[in-house]
C-alpha positions, 0 to 999 in steps of 0.5 A, a space after each residue: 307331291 314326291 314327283 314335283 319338278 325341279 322348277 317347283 322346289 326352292 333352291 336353298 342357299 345362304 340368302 334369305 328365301 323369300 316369303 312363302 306366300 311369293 314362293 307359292 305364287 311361283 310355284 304354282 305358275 312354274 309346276 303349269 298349275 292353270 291360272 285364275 284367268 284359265 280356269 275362268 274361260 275353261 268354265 265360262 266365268 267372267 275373270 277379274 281384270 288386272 286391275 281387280 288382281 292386284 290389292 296396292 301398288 306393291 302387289 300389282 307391281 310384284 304380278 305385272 312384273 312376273 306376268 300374274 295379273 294377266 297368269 294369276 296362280 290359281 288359290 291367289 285369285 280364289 282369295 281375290 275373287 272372294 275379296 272383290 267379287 263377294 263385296 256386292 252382297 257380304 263383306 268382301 272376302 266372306 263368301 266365294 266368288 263365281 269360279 271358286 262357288 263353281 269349283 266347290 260345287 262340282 267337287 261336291 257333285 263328283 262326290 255325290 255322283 260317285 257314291 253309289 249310295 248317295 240318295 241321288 244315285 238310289 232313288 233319282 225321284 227323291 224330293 225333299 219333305 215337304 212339312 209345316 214349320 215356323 208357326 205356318 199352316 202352310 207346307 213347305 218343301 225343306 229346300 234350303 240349310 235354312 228351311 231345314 235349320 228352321 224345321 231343326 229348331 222347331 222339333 222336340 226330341 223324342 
């Protein structure tokens, strides 16, 4: 953060700075942060279209004419994504959409891969338990936040 370029560091004057988040925006496409649309073919997602990028006709202006709805700085089209593409099964904007799911999950892979006591690198066979919970006499295999919070739920303290 100290060795950011000249070209990411507002200029202070008299006249009023614009508002962070239009600073921010140009911020992230001037220090060569990669765009939504970038990152997107880096890892074989389909983006959003410029039409998707954009939320009113004062934001789309604001993009086109700056060349972001084409450049989309990458956390603005996180938050966009979430909005349009988590519509489909959730309220729009309450889940992650396929690049930012994707990023999340290869952060936590690189974790998980880079702790050598992480049970994926001390036993690779590992599976999960497999138990009888939730009223069944069948087993299952606690797979899931949910299989487990149900198996949680169920167990009484010793």
């Amino acid at each position: 953060m100290f060795n950011l370029p000249a070209a990411a560091m507002p200029i202070f004057s008299e006249v009023r700075p614009p508002p962070l988040p239009e600073m921010t925006l140009l911020r992230g496409s001037r220090i060569g942060m990669p765009s939504g649309q970038e990152a997107c073919r880096a890892v074989d997602v389909e983006p959003l279209t410029s039409a998707q990028i954009g939320f009113d006709d004062d934001g789309n202006e604001f993009l086109r004419a700056r060349g972001m709805n084409e450049r989309t700085p990458l956390w603005y089209y996180l938050l966009r994504e979430a909005e349009v593409r988590g519509i489909r099964r959730f309220r729009g904007g309450e889940c992650l959409g396929p690049l930012g799911s994707r990023i999340v999950a290869e952060v936590l892979l690189g974790v998980m891969n880079a702790d050598p006591g992480h049970y994926l690198n001390v036993d690779p066979n590992w599976r999960p338990l497999t138990v009888v919970f939730g009223g069944s006499s069948e087993p299952r295999r606690i797979d899931s936040l949910r299989r487990f919070v149900a198996f949680a739920k169920n167990r009484h303290p010793l």
